[in-house]
PDB file of N, CA, C and O in Angstrom:
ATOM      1  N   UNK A   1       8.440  19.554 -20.180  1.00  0.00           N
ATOM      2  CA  UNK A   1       7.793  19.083 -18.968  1.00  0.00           C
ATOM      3  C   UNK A   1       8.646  19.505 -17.774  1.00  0.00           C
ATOM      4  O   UNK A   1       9.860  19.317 -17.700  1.00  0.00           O
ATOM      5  N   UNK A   2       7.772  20.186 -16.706  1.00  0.00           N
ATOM      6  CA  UNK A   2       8.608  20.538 -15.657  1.00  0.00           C
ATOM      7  C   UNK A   2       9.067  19.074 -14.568  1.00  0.00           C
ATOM      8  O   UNK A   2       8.661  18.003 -15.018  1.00  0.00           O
ATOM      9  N   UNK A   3       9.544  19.024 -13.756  1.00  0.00           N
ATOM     10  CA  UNK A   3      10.141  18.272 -13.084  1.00  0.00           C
ATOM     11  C   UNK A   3       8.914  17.829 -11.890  1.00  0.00           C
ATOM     12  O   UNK A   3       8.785  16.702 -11.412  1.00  0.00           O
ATOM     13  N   UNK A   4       8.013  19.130 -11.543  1.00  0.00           N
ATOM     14  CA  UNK A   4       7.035  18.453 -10.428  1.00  0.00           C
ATOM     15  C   UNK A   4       5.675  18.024 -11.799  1.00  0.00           C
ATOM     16  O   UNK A   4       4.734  17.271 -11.550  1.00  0.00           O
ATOM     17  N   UNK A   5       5.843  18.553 -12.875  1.00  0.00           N
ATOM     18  CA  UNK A   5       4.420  17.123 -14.112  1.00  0.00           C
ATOM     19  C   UNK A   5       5.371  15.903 -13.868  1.00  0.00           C
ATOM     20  O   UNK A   5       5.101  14.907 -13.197  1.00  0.00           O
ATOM     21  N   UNK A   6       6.655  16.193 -14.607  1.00  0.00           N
ATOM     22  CA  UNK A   6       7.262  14.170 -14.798  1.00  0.00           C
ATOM     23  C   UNK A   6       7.194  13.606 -13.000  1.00  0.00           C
ATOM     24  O   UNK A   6       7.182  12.388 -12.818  1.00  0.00           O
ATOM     25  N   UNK A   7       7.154  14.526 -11.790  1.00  0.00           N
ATOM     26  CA  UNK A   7       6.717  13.520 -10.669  1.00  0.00           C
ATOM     27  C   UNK A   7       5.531  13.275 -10.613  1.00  0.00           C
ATOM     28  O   UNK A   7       5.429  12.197 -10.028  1.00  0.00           O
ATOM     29  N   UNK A   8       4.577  13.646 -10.879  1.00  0.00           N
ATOM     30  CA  UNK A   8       3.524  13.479 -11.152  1.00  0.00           C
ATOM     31  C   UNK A   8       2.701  12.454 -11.675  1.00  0.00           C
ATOM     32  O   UNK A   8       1.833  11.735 -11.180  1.00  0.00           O
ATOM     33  N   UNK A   9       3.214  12.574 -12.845  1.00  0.00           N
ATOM     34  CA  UNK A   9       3.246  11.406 -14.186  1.00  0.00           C
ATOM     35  C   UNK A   9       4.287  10.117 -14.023  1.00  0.00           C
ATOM     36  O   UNK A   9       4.084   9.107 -14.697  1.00  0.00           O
ATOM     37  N   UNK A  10       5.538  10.203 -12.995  1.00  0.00           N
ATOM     38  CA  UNK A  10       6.140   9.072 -12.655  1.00  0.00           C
ATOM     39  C   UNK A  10       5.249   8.536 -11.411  1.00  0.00           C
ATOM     40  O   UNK A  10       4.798   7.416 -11.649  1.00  0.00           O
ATOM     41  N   UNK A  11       4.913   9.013 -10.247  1.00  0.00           N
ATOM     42  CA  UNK A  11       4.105   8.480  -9.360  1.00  0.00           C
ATOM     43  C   UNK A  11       2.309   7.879  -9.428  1.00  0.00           C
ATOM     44  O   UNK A  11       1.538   7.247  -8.706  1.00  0.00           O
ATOM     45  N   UNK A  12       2.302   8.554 -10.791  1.00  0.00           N
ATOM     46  CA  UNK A  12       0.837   7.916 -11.410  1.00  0.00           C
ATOM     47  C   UNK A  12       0.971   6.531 -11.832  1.00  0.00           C
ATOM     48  O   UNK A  12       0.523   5.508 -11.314  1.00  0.00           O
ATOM     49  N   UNK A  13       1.558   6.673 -12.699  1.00  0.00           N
ATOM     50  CA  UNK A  13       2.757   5.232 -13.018  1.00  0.00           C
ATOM     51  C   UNK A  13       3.015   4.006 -12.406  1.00  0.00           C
ATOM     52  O   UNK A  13       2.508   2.890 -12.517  1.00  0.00           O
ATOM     53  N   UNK A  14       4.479   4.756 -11.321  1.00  0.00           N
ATOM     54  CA  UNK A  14       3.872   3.588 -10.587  1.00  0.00           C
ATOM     55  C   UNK A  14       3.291   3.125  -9.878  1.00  0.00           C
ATOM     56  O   UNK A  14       3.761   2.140  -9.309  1.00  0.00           O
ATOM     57  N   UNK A  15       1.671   3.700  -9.469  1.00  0.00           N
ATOM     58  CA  UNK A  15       0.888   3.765  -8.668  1.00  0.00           C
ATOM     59  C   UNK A  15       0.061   2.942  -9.768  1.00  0.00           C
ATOM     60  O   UNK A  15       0.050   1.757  -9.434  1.00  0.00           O
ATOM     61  N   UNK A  16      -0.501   3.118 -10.731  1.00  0.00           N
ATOM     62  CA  UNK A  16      -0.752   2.140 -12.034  1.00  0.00           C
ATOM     63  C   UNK A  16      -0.365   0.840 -11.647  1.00  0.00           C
ATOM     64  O   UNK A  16      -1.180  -0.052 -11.412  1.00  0.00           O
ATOM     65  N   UNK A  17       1.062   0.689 -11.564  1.00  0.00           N
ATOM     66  CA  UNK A  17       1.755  -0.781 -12.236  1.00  0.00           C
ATOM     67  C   UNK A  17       1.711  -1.012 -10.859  1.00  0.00           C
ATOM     68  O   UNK A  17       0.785  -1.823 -10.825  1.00  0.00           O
ATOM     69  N   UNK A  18       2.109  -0.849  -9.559  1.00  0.00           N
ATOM     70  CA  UNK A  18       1.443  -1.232  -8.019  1.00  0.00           C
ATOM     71  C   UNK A  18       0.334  -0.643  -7.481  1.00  0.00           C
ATOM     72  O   UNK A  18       0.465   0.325  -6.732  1.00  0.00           O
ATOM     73  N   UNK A  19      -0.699  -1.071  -7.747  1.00  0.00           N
ATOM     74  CA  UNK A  19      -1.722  -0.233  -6.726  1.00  0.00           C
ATOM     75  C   UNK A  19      -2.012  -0.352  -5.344  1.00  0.00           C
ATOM     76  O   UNK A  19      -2.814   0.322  -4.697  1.00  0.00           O
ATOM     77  N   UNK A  20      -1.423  -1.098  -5.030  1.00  0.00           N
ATOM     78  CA  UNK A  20      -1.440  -1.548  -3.399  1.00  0.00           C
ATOM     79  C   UNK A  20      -0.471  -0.370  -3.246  1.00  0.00           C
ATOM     80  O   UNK A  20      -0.262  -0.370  -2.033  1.00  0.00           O
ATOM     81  N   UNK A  21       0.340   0.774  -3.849  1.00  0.00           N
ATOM     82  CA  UNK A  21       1.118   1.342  -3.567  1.00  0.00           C
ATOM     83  C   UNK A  21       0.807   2.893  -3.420  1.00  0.00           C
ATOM     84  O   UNK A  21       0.686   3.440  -4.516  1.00  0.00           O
ATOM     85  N   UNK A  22       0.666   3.642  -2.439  1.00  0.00           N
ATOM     86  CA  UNK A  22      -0.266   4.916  -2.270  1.00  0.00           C
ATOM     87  C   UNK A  22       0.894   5.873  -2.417  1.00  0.00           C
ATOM     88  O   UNK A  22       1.884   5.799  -1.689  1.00  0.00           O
ATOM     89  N   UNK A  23       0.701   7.112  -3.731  1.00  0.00           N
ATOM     90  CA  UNK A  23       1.943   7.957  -4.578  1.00  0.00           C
ATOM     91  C   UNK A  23       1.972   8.710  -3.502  1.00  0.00           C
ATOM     92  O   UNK A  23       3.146   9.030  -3.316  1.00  0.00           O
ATOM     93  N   UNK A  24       0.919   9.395  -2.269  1.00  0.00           N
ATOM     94  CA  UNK A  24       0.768  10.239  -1.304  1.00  0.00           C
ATOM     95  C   UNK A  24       1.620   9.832  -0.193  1.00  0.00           C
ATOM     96  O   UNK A  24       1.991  10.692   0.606  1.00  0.00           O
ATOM     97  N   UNK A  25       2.001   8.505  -0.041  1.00  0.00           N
ATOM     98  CA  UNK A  25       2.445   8.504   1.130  1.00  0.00           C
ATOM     99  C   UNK A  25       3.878   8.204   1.269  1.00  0.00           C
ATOM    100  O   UNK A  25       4.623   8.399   2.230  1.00  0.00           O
ATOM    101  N   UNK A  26       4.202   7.493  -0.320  1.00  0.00           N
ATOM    102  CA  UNK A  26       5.250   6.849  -0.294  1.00  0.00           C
ATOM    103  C   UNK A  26       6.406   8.119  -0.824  1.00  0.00           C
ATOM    104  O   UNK A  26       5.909   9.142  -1.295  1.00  0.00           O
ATOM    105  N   UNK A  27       7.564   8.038  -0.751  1.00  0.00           N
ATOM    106  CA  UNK A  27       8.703   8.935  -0.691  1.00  0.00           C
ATOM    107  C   UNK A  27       9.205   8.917  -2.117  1.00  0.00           C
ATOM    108  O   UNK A  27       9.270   7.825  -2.681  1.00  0.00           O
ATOM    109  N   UNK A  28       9.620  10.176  -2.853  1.00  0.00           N
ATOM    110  CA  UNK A  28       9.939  10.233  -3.998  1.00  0.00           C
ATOM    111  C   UNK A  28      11.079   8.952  -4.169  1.00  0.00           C
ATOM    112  O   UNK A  28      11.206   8.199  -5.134  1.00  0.00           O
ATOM    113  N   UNK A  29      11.821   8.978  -2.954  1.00  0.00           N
ATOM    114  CA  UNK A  29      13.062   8.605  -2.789  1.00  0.00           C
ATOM    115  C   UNK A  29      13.169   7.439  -2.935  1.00  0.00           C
ATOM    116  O   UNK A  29      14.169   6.932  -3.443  1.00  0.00           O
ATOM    117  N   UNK A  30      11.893   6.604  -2.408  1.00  0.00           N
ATOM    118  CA  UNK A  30      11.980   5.022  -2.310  1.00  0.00           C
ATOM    119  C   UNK A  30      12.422   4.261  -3.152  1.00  0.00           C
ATOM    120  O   UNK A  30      11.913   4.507  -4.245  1.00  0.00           O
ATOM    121  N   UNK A  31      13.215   3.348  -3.184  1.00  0.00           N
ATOM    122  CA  UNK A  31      13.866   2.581  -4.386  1.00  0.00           C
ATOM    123  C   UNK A  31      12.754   1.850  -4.932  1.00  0.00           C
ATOM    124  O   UNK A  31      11.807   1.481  -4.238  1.00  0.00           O
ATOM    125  N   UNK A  32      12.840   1.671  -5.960  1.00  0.00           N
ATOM    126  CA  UNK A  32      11.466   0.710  -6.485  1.00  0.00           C
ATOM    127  C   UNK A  32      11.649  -0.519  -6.114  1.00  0.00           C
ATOM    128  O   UNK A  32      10.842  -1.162  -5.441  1.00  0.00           O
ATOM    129  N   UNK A  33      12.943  -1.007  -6.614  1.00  0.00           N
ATOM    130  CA  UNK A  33      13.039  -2.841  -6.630  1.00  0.00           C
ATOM    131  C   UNK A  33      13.128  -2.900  -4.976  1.00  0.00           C
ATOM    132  O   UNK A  33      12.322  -3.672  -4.456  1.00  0.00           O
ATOM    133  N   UNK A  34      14.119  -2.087  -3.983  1.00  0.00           N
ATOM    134  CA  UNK A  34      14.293  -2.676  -2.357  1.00  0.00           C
ATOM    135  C   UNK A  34      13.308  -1.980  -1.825  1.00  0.00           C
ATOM    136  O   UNK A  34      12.454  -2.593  -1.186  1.00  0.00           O
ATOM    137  N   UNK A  35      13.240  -0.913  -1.937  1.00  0.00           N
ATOM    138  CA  UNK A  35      11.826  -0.464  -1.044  1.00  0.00           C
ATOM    139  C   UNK A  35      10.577  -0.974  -1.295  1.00  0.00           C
ATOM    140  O   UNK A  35       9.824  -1.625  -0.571  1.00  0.00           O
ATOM    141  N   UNK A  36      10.413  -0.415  -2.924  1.00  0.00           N
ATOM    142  CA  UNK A  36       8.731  -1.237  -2.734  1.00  0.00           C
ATOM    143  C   UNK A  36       8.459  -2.462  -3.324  1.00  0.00           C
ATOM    144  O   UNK A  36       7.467  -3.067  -3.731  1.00  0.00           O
ATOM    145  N   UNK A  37       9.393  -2.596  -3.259  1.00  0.00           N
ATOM    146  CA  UNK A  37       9.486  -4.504  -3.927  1.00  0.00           C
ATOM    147  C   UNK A  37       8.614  -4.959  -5.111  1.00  0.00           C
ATOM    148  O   UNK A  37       7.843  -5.904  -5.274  1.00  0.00           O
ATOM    149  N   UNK A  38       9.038  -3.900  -5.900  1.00  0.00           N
ATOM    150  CA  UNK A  38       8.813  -4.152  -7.690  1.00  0.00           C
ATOM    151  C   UNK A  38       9.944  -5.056  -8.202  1.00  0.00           C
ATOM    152  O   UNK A  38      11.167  -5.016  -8.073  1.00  0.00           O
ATOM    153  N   UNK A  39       9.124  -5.859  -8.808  1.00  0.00           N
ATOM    154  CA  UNK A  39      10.451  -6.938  -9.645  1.00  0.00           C
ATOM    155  C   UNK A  39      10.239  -6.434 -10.850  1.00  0.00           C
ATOM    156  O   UNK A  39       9.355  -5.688 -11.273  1.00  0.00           O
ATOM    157  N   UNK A  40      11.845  -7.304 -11.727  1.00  0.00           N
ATOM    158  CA  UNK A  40      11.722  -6.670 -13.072  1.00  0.00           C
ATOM    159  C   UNK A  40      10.639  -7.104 -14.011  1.00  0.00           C
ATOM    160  O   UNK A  40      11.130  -7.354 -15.112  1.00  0.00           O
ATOM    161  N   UNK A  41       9.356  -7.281 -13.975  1.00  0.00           N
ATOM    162  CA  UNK A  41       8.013  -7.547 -14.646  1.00  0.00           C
ATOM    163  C   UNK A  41       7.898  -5.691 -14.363  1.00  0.00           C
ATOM    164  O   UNK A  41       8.182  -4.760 -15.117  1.00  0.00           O
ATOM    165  N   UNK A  42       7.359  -5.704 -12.951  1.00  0.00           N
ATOM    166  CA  UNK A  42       6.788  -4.503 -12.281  1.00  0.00           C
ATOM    167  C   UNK A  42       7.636  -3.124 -13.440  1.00  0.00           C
ATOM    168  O   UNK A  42       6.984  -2.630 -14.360  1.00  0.00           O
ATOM    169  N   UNK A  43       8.822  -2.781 -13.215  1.00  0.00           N
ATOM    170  CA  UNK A  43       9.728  -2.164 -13.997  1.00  0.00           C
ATOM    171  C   UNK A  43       9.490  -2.585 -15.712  1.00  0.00           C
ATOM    172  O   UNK A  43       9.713  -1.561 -16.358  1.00  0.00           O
ATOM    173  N   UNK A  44       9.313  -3.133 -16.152  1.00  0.00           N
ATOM    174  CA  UNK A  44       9.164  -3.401 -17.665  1.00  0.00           C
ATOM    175  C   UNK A  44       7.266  -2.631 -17.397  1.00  0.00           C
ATOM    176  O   UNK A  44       6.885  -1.648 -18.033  1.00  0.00           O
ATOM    177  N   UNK A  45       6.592  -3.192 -16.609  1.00  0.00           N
ATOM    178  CA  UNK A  45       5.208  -2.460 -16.936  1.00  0.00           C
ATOM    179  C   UNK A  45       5.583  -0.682 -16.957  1.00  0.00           C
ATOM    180  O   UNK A  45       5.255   0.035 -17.903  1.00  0.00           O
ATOM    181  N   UNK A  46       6.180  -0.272 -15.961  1.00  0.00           N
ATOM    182  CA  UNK A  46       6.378   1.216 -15.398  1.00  0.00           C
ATOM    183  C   UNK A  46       7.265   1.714 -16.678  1.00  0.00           C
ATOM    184  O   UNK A  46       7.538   2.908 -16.802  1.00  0.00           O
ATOM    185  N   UNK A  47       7.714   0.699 -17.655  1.00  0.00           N
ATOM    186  CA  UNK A  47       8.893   1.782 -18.893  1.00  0.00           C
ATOM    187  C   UNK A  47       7.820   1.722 -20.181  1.00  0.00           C
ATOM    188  O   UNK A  47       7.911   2.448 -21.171  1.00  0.00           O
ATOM    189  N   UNK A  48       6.770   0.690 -19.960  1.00  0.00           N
ATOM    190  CA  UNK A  48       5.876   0.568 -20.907  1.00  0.00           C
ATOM    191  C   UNK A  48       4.684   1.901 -20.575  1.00  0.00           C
ATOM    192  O   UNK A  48       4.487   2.737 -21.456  1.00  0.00           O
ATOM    193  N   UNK A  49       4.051   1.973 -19.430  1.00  0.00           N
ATOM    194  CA  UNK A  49       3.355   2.825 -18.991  1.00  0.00           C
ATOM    195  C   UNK A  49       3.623   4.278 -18.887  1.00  0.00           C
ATOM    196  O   UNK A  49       2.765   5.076 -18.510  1.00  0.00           O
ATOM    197  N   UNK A  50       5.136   4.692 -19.315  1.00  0.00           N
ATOM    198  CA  UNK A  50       5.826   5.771 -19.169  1.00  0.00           C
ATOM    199  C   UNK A  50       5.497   6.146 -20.830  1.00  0.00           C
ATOM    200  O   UNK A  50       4.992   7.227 -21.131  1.00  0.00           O
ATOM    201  N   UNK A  51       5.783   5.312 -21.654  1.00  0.00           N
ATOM    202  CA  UNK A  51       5.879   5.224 -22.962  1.00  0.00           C
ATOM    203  C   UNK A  51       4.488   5.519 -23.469  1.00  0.00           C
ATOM    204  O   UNK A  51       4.392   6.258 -24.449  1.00  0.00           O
ATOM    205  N   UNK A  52       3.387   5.019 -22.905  1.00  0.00           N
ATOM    206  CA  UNK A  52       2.058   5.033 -23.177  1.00  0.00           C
ATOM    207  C   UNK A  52       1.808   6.705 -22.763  1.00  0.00           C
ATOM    208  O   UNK A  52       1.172   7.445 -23.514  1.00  0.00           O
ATOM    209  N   UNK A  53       2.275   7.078 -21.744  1.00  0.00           N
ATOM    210  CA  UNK A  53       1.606   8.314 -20.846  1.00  0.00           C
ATOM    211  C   UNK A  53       1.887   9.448 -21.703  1.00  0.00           C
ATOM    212  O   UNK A  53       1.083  10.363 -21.877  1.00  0.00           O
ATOM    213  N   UNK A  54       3.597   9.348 -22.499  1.00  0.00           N
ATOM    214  CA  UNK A  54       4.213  10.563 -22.465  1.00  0.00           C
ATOM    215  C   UNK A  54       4.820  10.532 -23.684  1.00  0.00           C
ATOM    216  O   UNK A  54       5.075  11.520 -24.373  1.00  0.00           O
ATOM    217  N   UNK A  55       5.189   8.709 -24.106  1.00  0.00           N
ATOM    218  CA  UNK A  55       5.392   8.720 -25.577  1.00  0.00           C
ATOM    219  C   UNK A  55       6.861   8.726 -25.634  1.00  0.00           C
ATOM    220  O   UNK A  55       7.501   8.465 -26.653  1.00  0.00           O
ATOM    221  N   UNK A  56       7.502   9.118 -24.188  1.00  0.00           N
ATOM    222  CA  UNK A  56       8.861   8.954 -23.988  1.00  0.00           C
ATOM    223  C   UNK A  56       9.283   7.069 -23.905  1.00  0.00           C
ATOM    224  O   UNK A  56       8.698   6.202 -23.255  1.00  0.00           O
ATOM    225  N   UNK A  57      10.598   6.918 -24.904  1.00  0.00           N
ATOM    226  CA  UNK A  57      11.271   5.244 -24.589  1.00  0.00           C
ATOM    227  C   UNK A  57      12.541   5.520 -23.786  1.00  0.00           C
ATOM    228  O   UNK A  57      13.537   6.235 -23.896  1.00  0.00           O
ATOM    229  N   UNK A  58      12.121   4.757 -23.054  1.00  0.00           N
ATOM    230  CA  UNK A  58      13.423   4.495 -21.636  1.00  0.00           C
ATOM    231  C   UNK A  58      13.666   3.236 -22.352  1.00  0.00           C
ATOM    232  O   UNK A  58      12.921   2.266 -22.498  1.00  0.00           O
ATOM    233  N   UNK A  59      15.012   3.476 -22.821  1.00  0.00           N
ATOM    234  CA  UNK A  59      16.390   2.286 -23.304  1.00  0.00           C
ATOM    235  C   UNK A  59      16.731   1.619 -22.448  1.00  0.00           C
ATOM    236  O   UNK A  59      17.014   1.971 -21.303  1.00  0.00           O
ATOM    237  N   UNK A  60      16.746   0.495 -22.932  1.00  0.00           N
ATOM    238  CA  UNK A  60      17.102  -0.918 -21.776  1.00  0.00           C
ATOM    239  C   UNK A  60      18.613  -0.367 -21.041  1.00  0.00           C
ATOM    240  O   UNK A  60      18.963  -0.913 -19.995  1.00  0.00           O
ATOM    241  N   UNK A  61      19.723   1.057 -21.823  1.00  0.00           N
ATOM    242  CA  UNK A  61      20.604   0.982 -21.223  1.00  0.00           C
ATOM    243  C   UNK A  61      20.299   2.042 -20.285  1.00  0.00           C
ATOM    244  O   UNK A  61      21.027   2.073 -19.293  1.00  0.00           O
ATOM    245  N   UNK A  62      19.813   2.510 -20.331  1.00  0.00           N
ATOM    246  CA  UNK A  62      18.821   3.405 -19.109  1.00  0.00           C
ATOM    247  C   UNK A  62      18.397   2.848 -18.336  1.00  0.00           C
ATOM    248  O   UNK A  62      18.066   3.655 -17.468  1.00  0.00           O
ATOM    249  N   UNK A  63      18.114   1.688 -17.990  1.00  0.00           N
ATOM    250  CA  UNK A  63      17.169   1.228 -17.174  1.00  0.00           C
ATOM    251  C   UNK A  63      17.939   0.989 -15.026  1.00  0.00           C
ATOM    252  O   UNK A  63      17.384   0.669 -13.975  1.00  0.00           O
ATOM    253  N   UNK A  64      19.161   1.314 -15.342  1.00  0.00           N
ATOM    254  CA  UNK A  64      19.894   1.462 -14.075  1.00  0.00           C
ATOM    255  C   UNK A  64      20.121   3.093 -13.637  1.00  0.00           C
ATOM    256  O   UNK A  64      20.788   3.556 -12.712  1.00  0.00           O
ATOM    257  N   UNK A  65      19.305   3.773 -14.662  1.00  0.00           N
ATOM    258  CA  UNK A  65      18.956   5.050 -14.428  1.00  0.00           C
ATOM    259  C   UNK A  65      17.979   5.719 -13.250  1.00  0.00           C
ATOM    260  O   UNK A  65      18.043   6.691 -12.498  1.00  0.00           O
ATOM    261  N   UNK A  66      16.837   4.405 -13.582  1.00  0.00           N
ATOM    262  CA  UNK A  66      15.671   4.722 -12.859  1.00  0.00           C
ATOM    263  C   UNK A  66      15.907   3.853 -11.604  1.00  0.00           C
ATOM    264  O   UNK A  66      15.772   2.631 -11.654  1.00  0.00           O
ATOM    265  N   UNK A  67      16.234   4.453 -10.571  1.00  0.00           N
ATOM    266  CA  UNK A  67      15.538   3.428  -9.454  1.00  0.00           C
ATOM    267  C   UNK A  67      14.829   3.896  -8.135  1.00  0.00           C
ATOM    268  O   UNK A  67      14.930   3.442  -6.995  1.00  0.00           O
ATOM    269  N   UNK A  68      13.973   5.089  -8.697  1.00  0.00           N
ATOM    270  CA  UNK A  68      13.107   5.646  -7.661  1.00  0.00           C
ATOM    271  C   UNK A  68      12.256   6.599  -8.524  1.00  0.00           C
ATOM    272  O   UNK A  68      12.520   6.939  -9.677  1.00  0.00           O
ATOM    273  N   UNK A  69      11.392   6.906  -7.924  1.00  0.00           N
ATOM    274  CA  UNK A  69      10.005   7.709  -8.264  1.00  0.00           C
ATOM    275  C   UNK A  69      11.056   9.543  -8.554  1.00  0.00           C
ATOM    276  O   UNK A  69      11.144  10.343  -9.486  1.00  0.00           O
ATOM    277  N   UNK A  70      11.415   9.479  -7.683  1.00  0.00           N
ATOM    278  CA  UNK A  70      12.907  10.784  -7.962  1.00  0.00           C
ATOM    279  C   UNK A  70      13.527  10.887  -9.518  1.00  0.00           C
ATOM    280  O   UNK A  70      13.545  11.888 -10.235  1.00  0.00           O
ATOM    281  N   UNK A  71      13.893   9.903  -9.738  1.00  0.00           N
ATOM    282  CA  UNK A  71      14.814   9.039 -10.761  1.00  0.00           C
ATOM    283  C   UNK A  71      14.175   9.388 -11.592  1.00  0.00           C
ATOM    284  O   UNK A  71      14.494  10.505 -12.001  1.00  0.00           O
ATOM    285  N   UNK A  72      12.925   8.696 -12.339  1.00  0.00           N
ATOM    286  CA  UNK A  72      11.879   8.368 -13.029  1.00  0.00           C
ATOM    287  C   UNK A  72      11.663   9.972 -13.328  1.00  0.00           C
ATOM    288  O   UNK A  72      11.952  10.249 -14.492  1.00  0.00           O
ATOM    289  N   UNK A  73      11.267  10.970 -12.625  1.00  0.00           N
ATOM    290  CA  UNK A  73      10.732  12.168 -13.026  1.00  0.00           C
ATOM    291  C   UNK A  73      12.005  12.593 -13.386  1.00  0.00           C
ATOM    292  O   UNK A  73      11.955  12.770 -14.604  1.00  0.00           O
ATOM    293  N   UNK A  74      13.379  12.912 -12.885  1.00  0.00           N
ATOM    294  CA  UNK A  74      14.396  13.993 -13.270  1.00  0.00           C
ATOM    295  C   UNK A  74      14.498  12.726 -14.645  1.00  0.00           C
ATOM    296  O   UNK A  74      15.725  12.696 -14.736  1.00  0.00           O
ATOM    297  N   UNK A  75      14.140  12.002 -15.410  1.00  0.00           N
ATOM    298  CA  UNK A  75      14.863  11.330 -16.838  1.00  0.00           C
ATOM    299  C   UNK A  75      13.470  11.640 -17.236  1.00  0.00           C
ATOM    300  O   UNK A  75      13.510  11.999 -18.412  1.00  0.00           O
ATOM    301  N   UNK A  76      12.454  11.661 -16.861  1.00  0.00           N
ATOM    302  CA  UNK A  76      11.413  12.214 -17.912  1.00  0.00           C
ATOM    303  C   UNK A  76      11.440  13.758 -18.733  1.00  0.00           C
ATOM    304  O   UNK A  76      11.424  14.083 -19.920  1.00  0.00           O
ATOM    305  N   UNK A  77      11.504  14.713 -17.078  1.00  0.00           N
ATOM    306  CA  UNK A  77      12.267  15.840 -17.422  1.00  0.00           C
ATOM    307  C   UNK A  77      12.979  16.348 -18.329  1.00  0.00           C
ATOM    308  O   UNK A  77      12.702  17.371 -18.954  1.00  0.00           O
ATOM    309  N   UNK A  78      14.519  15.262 -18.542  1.00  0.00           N
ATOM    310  CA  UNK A  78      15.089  15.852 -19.035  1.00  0.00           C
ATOM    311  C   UNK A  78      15.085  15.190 -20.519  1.00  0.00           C
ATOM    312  O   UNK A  78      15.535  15.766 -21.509  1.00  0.00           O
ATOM    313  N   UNK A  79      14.483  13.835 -20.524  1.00  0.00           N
ATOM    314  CA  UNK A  79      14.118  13.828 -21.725  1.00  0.00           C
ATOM    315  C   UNK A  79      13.123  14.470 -22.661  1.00  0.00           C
ATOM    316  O   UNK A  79      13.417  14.507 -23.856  1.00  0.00           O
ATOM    317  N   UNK A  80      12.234  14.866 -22.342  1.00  0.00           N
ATOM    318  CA  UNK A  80      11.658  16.019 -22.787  1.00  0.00           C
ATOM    319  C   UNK A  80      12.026  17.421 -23.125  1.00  0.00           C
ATOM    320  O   UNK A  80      11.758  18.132 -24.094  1.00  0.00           O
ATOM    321  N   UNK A  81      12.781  17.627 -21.940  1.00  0.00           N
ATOM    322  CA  UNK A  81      13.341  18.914 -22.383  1.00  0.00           C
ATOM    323  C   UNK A  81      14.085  18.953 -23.645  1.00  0.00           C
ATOM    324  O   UNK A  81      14.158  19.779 -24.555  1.00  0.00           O
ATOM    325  N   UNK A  82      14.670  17.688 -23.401  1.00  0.00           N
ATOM    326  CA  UNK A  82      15.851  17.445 -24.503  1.00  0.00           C
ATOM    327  C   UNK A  82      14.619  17.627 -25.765  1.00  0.00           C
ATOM    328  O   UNK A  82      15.109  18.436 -26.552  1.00  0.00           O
ATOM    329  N   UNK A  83      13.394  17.256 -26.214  1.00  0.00           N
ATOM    330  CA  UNK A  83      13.081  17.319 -27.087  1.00  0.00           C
ATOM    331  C   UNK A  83      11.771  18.291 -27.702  1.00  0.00           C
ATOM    332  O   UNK A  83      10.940  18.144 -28.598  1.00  0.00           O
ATOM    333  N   UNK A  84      12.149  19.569 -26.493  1.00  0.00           N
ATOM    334  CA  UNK A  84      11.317  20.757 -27.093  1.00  0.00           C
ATOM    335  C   UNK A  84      12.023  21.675 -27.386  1.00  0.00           C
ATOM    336  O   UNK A  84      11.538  22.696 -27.873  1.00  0.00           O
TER     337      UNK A  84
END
């Protein structure tokens, strides 16, 4: 998976698990929990919905990995890569 599918597939995501949240406008960059004010429910839906999409598991010790739509695609990326 290239890096602009896993943004793709990360901003679908969490556009899924917030829909009040528009993937067009908002910044790869935005932190999930301070910017768009996802709590850890919101984040447990987005590692479940990642898992559903792509079949990839984000490890609970991963989980200070992800903290932006940025984040989310370069660990999809490279977990994938890692496994083609």
């Amino acid at each position: 998976m290239t890096n602009e599918q896993a943004q793709t597939i990360a901003a679908k995501v969490v556009a899924a698990v917030a829909p009040d949240i528009d993937p067009g406008t908002v910044e790869v960059s935005a932190r999930l929990r301070e910017d768009l004010d996802l709590d850890s429910l919101d984040f447990l839906n987005i590692v479940e919905a990642v898992h559903d999409e792509t079949g990839v598991d984000i490890p609970e010790a991963d989980y200070p990995l992800i903290t932006s739509i940025a984040t989310l695609a370069s660990y999809l990326a490279g977990r994938t890569a890692a496994h083609t």
